[in-house]
C-alpha positions in Angstrom: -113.2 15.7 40.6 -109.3 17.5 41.9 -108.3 14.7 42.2 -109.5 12.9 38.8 -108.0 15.4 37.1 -104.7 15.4 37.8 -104.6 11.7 37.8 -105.5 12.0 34.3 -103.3 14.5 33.8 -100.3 12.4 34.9 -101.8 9.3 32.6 -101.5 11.4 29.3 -97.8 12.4 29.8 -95.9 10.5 27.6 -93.7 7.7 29.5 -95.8 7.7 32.3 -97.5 4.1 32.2 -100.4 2.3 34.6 -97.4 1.0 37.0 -95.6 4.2 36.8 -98.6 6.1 37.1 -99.2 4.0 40.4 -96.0 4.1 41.8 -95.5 7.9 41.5 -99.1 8.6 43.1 -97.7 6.3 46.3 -95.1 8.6 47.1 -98.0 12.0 47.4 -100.4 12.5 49.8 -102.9 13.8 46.9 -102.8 13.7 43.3 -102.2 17.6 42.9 -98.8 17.4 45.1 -97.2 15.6 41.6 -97.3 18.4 40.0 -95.4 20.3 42.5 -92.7 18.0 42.9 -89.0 19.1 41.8 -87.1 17.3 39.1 -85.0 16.1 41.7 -87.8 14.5 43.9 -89.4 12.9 40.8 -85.9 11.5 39.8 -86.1 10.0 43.1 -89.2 7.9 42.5 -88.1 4.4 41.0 -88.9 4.4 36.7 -88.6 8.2 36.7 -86.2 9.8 33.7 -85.2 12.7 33.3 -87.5 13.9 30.0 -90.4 12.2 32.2 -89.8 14.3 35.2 -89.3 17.3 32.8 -93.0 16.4 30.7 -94.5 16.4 34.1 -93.1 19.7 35.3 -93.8 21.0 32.5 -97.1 19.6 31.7 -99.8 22.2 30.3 -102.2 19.9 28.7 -104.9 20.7 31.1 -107.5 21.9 29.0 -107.3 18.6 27.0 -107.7 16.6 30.2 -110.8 18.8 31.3 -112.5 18.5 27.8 -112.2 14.9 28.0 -113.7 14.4 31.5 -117.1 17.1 30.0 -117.3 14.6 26.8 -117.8 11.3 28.8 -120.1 13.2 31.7 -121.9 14.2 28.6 -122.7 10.9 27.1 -122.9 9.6 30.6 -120.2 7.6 31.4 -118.2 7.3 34.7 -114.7 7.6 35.3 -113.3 5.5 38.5 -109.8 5.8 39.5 -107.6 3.3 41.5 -108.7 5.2 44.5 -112.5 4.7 44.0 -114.7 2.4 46.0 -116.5 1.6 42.4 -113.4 0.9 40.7 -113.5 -3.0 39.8 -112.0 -5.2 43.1 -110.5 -7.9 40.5 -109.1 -5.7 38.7 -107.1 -3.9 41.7 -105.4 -7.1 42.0 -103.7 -7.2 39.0 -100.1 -6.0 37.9 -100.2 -2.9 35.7 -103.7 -2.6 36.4 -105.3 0.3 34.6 -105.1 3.7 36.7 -108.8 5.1 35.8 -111.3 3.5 33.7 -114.3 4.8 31.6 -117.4 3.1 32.5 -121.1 3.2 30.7 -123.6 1.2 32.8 -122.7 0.0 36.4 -120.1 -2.6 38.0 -121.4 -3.8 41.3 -120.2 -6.8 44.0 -121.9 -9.2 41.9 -119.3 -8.4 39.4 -116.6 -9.9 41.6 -117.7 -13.1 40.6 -116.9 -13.1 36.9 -115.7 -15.4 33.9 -114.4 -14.2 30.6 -115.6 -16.4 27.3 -113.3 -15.2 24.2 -113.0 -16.9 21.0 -112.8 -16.4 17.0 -114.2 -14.0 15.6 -114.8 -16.3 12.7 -116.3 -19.1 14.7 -118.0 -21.7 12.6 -121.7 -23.3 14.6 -120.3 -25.6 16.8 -118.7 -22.3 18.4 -121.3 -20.6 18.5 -123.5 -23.4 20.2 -121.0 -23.5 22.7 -120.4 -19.8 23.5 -123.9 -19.8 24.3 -124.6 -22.5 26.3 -121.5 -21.3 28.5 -122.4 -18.2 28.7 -126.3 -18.8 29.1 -125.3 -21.3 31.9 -122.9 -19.3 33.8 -125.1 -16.3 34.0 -127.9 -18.7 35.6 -125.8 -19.3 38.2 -125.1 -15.7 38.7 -121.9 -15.0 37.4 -121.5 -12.1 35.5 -119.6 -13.0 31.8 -116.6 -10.7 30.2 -115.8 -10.0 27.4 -114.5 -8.1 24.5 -117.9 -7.4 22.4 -115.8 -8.2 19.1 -117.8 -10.0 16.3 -118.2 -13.9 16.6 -118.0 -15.9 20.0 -117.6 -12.5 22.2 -121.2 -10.8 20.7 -122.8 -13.7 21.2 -121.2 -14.6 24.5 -122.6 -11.1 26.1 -126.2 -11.8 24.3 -126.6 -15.1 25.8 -125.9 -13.6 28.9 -128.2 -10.8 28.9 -130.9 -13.0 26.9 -131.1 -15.5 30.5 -131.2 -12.3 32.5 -127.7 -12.3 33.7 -124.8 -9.2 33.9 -122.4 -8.9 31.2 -119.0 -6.5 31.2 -117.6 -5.5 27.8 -114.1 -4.2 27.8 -113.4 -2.4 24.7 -110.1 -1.4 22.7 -111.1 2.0 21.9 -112.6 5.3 23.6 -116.1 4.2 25.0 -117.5 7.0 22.3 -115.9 5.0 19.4 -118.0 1.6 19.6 -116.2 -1.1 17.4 -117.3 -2.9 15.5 -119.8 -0.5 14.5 -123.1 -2.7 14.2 -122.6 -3.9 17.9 -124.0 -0.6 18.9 -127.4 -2.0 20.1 -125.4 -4.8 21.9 -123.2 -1.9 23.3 -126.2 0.1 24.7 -127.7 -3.7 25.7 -124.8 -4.4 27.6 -124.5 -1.0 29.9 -128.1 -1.1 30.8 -127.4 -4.8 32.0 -124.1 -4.7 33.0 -121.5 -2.4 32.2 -119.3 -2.0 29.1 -115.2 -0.3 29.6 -112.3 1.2 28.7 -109.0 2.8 29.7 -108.5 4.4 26.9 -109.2 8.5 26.7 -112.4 9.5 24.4 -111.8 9.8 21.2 -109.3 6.9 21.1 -109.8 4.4 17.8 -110.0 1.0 17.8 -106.3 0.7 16.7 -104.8 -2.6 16.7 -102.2 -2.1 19.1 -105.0 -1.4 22.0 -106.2 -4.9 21.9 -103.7 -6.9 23.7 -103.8 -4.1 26.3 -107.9 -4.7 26.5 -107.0 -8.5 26.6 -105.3 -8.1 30.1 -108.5 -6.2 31.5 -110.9 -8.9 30.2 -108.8 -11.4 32.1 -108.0 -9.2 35.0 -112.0 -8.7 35.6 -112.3 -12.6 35.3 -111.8 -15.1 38.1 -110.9 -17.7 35.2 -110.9 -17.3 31.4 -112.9 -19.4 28.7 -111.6 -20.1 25.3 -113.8 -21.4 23.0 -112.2 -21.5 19.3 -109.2 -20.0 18.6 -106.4 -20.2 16.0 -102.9 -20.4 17.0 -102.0 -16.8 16.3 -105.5 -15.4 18.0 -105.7 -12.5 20.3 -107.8 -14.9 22.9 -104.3 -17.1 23.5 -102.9 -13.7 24.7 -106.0 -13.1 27.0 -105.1 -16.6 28.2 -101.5 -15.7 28.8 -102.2 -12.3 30.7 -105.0 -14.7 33.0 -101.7 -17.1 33.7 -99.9 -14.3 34.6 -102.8 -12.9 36.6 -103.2 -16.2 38.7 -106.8 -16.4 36.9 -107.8 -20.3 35.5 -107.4 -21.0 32.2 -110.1 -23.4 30.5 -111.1 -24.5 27.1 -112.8 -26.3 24.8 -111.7 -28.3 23.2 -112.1 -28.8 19.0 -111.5 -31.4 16.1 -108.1 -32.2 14.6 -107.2 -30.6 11.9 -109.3 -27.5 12.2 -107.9 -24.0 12.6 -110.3 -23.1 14.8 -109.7 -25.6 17.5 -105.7 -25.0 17.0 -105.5 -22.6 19.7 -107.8 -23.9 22.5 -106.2 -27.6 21.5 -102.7 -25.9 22.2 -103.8 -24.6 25.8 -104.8 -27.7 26.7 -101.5 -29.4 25.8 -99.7 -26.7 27.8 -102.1 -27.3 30.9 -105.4 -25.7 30.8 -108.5 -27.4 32.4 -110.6 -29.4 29.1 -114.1 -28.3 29.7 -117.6 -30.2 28.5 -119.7 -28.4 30.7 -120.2 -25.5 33.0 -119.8 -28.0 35.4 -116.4 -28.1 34.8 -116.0 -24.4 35.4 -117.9 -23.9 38.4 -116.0 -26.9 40.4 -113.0 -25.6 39.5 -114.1 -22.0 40.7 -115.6 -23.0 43.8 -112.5 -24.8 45.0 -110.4 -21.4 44.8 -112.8 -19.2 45.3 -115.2 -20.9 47.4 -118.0 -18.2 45.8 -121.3 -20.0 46.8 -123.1 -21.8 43.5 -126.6 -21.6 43.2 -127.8 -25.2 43.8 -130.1 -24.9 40.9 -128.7 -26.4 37.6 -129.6 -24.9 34.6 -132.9 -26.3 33.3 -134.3 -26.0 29.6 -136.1 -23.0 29.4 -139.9 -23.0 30.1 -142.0 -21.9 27.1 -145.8 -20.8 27.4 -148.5 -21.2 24.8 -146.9 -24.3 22.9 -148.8 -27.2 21.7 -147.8 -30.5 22.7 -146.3 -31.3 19.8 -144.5 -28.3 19.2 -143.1 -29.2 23.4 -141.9 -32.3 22.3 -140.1 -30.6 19.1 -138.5 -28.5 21.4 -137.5 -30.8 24.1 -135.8 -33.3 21.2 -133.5 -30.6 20.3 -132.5 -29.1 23.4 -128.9 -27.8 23.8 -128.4 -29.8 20.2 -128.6 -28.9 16.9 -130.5 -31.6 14.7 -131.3 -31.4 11.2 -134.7 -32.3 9.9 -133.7 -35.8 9.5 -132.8 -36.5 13.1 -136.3 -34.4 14.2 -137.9 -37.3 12.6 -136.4 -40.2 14.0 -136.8 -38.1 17.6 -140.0 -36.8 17.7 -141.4 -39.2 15.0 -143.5 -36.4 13.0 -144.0 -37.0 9.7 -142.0 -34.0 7.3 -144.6 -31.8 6.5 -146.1 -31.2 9.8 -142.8 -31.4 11.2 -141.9 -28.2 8.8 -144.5 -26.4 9.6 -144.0 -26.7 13.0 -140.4 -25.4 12.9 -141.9 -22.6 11.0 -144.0 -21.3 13.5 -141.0 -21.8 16.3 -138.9 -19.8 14.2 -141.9 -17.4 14.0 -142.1 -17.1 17.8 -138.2 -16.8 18.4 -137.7 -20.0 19.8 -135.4 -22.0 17.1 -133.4 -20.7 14.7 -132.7 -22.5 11.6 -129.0 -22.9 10.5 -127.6 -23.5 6.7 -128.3 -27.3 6.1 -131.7 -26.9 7.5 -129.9 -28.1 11.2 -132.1 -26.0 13.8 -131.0 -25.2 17.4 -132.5 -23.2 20.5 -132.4 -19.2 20.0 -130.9 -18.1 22.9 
């Protein structure tokens, strides 16, 4: 707890950044010792000014640091510095990696084994399909998925995950006591009891806009490879794919029709080098060459339903990973319309399809 403190302490001094932060603890035997240093022994330490050594000298905010170490032991969360066993190995591996984090749920060694799915937050169907097959497929094979628990391709990345049983980390842009967006807060308490969700920022920090490229890097750093799904060309998920190039993480994505903003950004990547990806497949391959993480040998099957009659099985296996409007049901499972609709009502009943605008229907993950 000494030591958390003062580590803390030296994070809320203004100028004093992650790498600062890191360098400056490498030249103390403990934490405390900053805080007794002279000017001229801080100005010694490389990135150290003047006003910086000064702010730490000087530095009297304790009672601020201590109140916000009681608020997240209160609501349960952890802190884990750079020195911590429990502090994320992926993330120690990374430039300007984060010098404590805030942590509600658990991180474990599975963890280590992770890939970040980002994506609009505007996705249109075919983005959504895909953010939760990827997702739902990775986390059958064990992986744990990251990501950012923003609307659009991120919720439903970390639902599809938790949905098939699988971990989930959600790194977020804003104290861990000021979930954003605000209707994500069952996803948010989903998410901790089946994975973990973090931040480096204090409590009490707001979701301000200039946090997010700074959660981007995390999200990546966690990840052993990154996932765009649909993008724009000015989207915050082309600077998570940035940070995982500069990070030495893969970059993969999926790709999108011509001509649609959505697919502008992933389409991009691709053009500039990033591994095109149809299937998990693809991921896991590429994964398993550099990482040589063992794959379960299992591939995803469909999922195994109880109590269905056989023709509501055969409704089901027709649409699969698809989505088919009631037009292609027919010419599939050749049921006439009416049955066929009432069948589809009582899948929707049991939480087994969900129907889309257009009356197109589609597995509910």
């Amino acid at each position: 707890m000494e030591n958390l403190i003062y580590i803390l302490g030296l994070r809320s001094i203004s100028g004093v950044g992650n790498r600062l932060a890191e360098r400056i603890l490498e030249q103390v035997s403990s934490p405390k010792e900053i805080f007794s240093l002279s000017e001229k022994d801080l100005l010694g330490i490389e990135g150290v000014r003047k006003e910086t050594a000064r702010s730490i000298i000087n530095f009297s905010g304790w009672e601020v640091v201590e109140k916000n170490i009681e608020n997240a032991k209160r609501y349960g969360f952890h802190i884990y510095t750079i020195h911590d066993e429990n502090y994320p190995k992926n993330l120690l591996k990374i430039y300007e990696k984060p010098t404590a984090i805030y942590v509600f749920g658990e991180i474990t060694d599975e963890d280590e084994n992770a890939v970040a799915i980002v994506g609009s937050r505007r996705c249109n169907n075919y983005g959504k399909s895909i953010a939760k097959q990827l997702s739902n497929e990775l986390a059958s094979h064990g992986l744990t998925v990251v990501s950012g628990m923003a609307r659009g391709i991120d919720s439903i990345s970390h639902k599809a995950a938790i949905e098939e049983g699988g971990r989930t980390i959600a790194v977020m842009g804003s104290g861990l006591d000021r979930i954003y967006p605000p209707e994500n807060s069952k996803l948010y308490k989903l998410i901790s009891q089946n994975g973990a969700v973090i931040s480096e920022f204090p409590m009490g920090t707001p979701p301000e806009a200039q946090n997010f490229p700074q959660r981007n890097r995390v999200i990546s750093g966690l990840s052993k490879g990154v996932v765009i799904v649909q993008a724009g060309r000015k989207s915050g998920s082309l600077i998570t794919a940035n940070f995982a190039l500069e990070q030495n993480r893969e970059v993969f994505a999926v790709p999108g029709n011509l001509g649609n903003k959505l697919s502008e950004g992933a389409n991009f990547l691709i053009k500039r080098g990033a591994k095109l990806i149809e299937n998990v497949e693809d991921i896991l391959e590429e994964l398993n060459q550099g990482y040589n993480f063992k794959v379960k040998d299992k591939v995803l099957s469909k999922k195994t339903f109880t109590n269905l009659d056989v023709d509501q099985k055969i409704v089901v296996d027709s649409i699969g990973s698809q989505q088919l409007n009631i037009d292609e049901l027919i010419d599939k499972t050749k049921i006439e319309y009416t049955k066929l609709s009432l069948i589809l009502l009582d899948l929707e009943i049991k939480g087994i399809l969900e129907q889309l605008p257009g009356k197109i229907y589609q597995m509910k993950y």
